[in-house]
N, C-alpha and C positions, 0 to 999 in steps of 0.2 A: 314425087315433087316436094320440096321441101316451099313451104310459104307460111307467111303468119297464119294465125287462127287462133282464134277466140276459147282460152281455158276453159275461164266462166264470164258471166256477165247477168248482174244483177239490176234491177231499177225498182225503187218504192217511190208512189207518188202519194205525197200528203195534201192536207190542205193550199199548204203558200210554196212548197219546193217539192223539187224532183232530186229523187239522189240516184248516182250512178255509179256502179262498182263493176272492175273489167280488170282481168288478167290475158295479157296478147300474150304467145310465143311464138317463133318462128322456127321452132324444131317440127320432126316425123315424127309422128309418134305413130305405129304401125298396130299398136294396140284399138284406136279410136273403134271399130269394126269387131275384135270382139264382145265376146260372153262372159259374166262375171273377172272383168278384169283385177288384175293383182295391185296393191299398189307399186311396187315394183317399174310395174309397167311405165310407168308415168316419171318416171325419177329423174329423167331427162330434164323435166324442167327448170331445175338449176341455173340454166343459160342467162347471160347476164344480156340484156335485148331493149334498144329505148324505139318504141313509134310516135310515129305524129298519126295521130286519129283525128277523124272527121265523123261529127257526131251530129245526125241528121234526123228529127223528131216530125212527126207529122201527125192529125189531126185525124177525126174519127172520118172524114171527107177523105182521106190520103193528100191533102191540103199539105206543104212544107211549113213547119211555124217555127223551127229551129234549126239554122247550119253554123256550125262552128267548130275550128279546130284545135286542138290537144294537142301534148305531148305527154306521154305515158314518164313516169321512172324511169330508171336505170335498170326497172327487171320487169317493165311491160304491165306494171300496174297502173289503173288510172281510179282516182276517184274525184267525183264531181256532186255538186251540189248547185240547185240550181232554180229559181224563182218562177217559179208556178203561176205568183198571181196575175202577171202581163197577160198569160196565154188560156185563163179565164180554166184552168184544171183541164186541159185540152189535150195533153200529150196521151195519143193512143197508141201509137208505134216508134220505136227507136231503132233506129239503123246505125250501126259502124262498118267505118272503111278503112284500111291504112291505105296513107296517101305518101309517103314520105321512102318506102322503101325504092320504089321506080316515079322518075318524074314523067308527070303527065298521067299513072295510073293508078286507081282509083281500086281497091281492093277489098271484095266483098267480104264481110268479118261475119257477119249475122245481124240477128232481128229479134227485137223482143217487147213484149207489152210487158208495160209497167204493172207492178201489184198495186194496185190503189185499197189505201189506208182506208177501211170499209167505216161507218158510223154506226151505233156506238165502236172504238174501238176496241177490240182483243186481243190480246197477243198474245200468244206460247213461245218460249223460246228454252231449247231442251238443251242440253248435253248429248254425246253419241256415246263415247267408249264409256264400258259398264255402267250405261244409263241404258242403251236401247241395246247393244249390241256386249256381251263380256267377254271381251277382249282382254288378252295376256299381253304385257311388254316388260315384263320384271327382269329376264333373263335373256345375254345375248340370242338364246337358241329361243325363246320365242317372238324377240322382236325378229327374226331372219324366218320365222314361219309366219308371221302375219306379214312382212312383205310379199311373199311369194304364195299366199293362198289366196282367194275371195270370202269377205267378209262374213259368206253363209257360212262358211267351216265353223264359226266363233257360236253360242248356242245365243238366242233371242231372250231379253229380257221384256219377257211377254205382259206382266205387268204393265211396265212404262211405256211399249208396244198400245197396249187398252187405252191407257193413261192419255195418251198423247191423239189418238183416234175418237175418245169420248170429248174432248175441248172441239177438235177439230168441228166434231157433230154440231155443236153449240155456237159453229161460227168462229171459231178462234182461226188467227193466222198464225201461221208457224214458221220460224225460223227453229235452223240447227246451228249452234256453235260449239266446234271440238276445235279441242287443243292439241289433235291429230295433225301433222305434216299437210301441206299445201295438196303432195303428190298423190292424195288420198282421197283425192276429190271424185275421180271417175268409181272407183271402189265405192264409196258412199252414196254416191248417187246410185249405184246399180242396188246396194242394197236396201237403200229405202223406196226404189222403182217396185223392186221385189215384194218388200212387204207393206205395197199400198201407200204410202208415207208420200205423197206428192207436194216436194220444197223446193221452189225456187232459189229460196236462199240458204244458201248453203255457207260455212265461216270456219274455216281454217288457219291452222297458224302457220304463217306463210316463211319458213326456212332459209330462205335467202336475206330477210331482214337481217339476222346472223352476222353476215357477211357484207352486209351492205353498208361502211360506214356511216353515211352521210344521209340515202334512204330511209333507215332502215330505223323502230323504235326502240326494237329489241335486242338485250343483251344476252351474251354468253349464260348467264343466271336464268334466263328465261328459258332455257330449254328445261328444265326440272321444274323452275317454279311460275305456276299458271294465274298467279294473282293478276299481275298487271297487264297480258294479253286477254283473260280474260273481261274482267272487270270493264277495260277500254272500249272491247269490243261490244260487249252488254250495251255500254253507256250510250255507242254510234248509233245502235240499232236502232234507241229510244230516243236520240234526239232526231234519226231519220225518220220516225214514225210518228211521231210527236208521242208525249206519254198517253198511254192507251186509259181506259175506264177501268178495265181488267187487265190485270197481268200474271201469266204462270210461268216461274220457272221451275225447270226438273233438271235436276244434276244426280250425282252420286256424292256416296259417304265415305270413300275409298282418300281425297286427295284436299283438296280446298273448297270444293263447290259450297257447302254450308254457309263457309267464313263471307267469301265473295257475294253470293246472292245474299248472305244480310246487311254487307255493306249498302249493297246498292239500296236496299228496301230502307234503310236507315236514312241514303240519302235521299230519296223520292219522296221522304215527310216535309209536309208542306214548312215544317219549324226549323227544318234543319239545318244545319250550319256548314256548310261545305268546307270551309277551313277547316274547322274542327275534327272535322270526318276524316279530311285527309291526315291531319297529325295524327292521328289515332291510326292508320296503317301504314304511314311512310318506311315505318323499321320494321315493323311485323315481318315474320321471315317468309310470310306468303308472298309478298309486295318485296320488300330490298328495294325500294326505288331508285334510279340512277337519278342525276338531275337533271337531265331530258325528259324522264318521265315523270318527275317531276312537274315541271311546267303542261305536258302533256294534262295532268291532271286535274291540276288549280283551273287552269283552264274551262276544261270539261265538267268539271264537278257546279261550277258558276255554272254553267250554261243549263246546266240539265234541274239544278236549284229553282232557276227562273221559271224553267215550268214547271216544277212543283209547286209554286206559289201558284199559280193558277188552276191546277189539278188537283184531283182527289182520286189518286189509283191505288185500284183495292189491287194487293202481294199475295199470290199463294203462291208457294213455296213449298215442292215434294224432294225429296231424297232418297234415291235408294241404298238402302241399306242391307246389313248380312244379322244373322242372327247372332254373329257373335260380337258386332259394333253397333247393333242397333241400341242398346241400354246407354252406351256410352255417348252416341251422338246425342242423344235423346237427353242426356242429365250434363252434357258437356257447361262447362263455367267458360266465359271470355274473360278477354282484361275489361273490357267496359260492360257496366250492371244490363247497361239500354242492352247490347247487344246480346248478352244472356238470358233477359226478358224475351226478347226477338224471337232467341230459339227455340223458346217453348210454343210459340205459333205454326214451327214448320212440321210438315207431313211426314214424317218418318214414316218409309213401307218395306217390308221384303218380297223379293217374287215369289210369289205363290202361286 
């Protein structure tokens, strides 16, 4: 039977908002039922699909305290953002439905409890390819052997593995954001099912933006370069969560992770000038910003400024690295001195 159902579906509940992140499809996917699935398997989801969702919240009573309807995108994305304070931080259960595909039926999606933003906050938010997992894509013949294997074939970077397992001990929430394919999503989840790693949120780079003119953030440039989906995504996370007390990120030293997480730590100082910030990578060939993403930016960088001004979170910042890059990450020069300064704070490691 082919019917909608729910890709992913995420919700972070802070202090004054609830955010909510949901990918619908209305494909088969015949894979859902296996073992170490491929990503492969999933590559169907392409499908260009718009719903109307009915998004129904209820209380630790199973009391209703929120109904209201949606319409997803042009490829079944929904994200939502939503005031907490009326409902006194009450939201214990979230339900979706689609209502729109048959009139009068009401379509069961799933259910999920929200992660509530713990006090003090912590947040870890890692990288996946050659941060946790070392993964090949350099040549067509290994990006056509990582679609069609499961992620244990790749060997474990058991360092960053430890890494991300000793924050967790300490209370940290973890988020994962790779700049892996959308359709890589059931693969990643089996592999960090596998190796203990229990994440809700999971953040991908969602493929069809590509192609979506009007949807869509991303350009053609964005498929090589990871500055601007990254960084953006960073930014959502921490203004869904409000800025944490602590914050860890862990990338690799292979691509941009460095440049990117010193951005942000440059902008999360309480002095800092988001204008400023931005002209300093609008050209940078990490970034190339179009002028969508542009405004994208200025935007977001204000916003996430303002709570800088009222926070004080402490950056740590790991990278893994190889023995034959780690001198060179390690003594690397930026264009700006601030930023150069910066990289002498971060944790160079190799797996050992």
């Amino acid at each position: 039977m082919i019917r909608p159902y729910l890709v992913n579906f995420s919700a972070i509940l802070s202090e004054d908002q609830l955010s909510v992140r949901a990918n619908i499809s209305n494909s088969k996917i015949e894979s859902l039922k296996k073992e170490n699935r491929t990503p492969l398997d999933s590559v169907s989801l392409f499908k260009k699909e718009q719903f109307k969702i009915k998004l129904v919240a209820y209380d630790k009573d199973n009391n209703i305290i929120y109904d209201k309807t949606f319409d997803t995108d042009n490829y079944g994305k929904l994200e939502l953002r939503i005031s907490s304070r009326s409902k006194n931080n009450e939201f214990s259960n979230l339900t979706l439905f689609e209502i729109g595909l048959i009139p009068g039926l009401e379509i069961y999606l799933g259910s999920i409890l929200p992660m509530k933003i713990q006090k003090p906050r912590k947040i870890l938010i890692t990288d996946f390819d050659k941060t946790l997992v070392d993964t090949r894509y350099s040549t067509p013949k290994e990006m056509y052997y990582s679609l069609n294997r499961p992620l244990s074939h790749f060997p474990n970077v058991e360092k960053s593995i430890r890494l991300v397992k000793d924050y967790e001990a300490k209370s940290f929430q973890t988020f994962v954001l790779s700049a892996s394919p959308h359709f890589y999503e059931h693969a990643i989840r089996d592999w960090l099912y596998q190796n203990q790693i229990f994440v809700s949120n999971l953040y991908l780079k969602d493929y069809r933006d590509f192609i979506s003119i009007f949807d869509g953030s991303l350009s053609a440039k964005d498929i090589k370069k990871q500055g601007f989906y990254k960084l953006n995504q960073l930014i959502d996370i921490l203004l869904m969560t409000k800025l944490p007390e602590e914050l860890v990120l862990i990338g690799d030293g292979f691509e941009s992770d460095p440049f990117i997480y010193l951005t942000l730590k440059k902008l999360i100082q309480s002095d800092s000038d988001p204008w400023q910030v931005w002209k300093s990578i609008k050209n940078n060939r990490i970034f190339s910003l179009t002028s969508k993403q542009d405004s994208f930016f200025i935007t977001k960088f204000y916003q996430l400024s303002e709570l800088a001004k009222n926070s004080n979170t402490e950056v740590k910042i790991y990278i893994r690295a190889t023995e034959q890059n780690l001198k060179d990450l390690q003594e690397k020069k930026f264009e700006s001195n601030d930023m150069t300064l910066l990289n002498k704070q971060v944790n160079y490691y190799i797996n050992k």
